[in-house]
Steps between C-alpha positions, in 0.01 A plus 500: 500500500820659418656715264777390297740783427511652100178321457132605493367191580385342802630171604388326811719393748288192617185377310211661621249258694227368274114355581458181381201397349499200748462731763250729402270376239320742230165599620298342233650203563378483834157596407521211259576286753169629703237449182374135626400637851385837333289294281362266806396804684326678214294177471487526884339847461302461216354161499543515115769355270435804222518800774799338654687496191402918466582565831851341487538667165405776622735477827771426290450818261514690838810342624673548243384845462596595831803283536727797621234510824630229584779486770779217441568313824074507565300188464367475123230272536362784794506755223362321226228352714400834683501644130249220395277521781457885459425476158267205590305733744511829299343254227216355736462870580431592128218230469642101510256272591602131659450267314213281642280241351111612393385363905755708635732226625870457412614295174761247580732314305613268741488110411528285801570123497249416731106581543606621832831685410307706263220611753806597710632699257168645406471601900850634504461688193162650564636587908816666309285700308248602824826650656473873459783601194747650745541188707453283216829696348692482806443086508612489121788734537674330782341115467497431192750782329756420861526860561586629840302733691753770453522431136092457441453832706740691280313380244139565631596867600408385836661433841653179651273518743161476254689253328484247786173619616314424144717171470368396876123600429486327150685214615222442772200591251626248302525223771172609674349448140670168386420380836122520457486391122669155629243463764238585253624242262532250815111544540439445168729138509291386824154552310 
């Protein structure tokens, strides 16, 4: 800026750069853009449409809350889901119960076209569900959300390296367990 001479104000001698909006959108606009997979893994961790919707509200409410926490230039779907998942945990910590049916196994919504699509969706379901919550997390986060492992450990508070190992051992609990349900239900078809 310079000076002009007899005159108190300032006049600049080039305009000054500028950050476009296009470059650097608002931060609530990119948490918008993050409420559908907030809101598929709240159902993910709750396993209930009603304490899914207060758990992204509730996320949300924090976010915004805490917004200047936040550093520009940092993922903001790693934020908002390692926000969600604490307050997911401190909540199961204060007394949430999973929601199971009355004989203790899982409810599912899944319609299947088939007889035998649905039973393997029922097996898949119930093996997902066996997986202990840590590597069940892990196989959401990065196969179903398409998180990396770097991304998926920032959010888990966890290193790269537990990241691969829970993906690796629920991977192969699954398989081990889908594996024997279809040569159950091969035993059943010779009978």
């Amino acid at each position: 800026m310079i000076i002009t001479s007899g005159a108190t104000d300032l006049v600049p001698d080039r305009a000054a750069p500028t950050l476009s909006m296009d470059i650097m959108p608002e931060p609530q606009s990119l948490i918008e853009q993050e409420i559908p997979h907030l809101q598929r893994y709240a159902l993910f961790l709750t396993r209930d449409a009603t304490a899914a919707d207060d758990l992204l509200q509730d996320t949300l409410v924090r976010a915004l809350s805490r917004i200047h926490l936040w550093t520009p230039g940092t993922k903001m779907r790693a934020w908002l889901f390692t926000i969600q998942h604490n307050l997911f945990i401190n909540g199961k910590r204060r007394g949430w119960r999973e929601s199971t049916t009355e004989d203790g196994t899982v409810p599912s919504d899944i319609a299947a076209a088939t007889q035998d699509d649905h039973i393997m969706l029922r097996d898949l379901e119930a093996a997902l569900w066996r997986l202990p919550f840590d590597q069940r997390t892990v196989l959401f986060l990065i196969g179903l959300e398409g998180m990396g492992y770097e991304e998926a450990a920032e959010t888990l508070d966890v290193p790269v390296g537990t990241v691969r190992s829970r993906l690796s051992r629920a991977r192969s609990a699954l398989r081990d367990w889908l594996e024997a349900s279809d040569t159950q239900q091969q035993a059943r078809e010779v009978k």
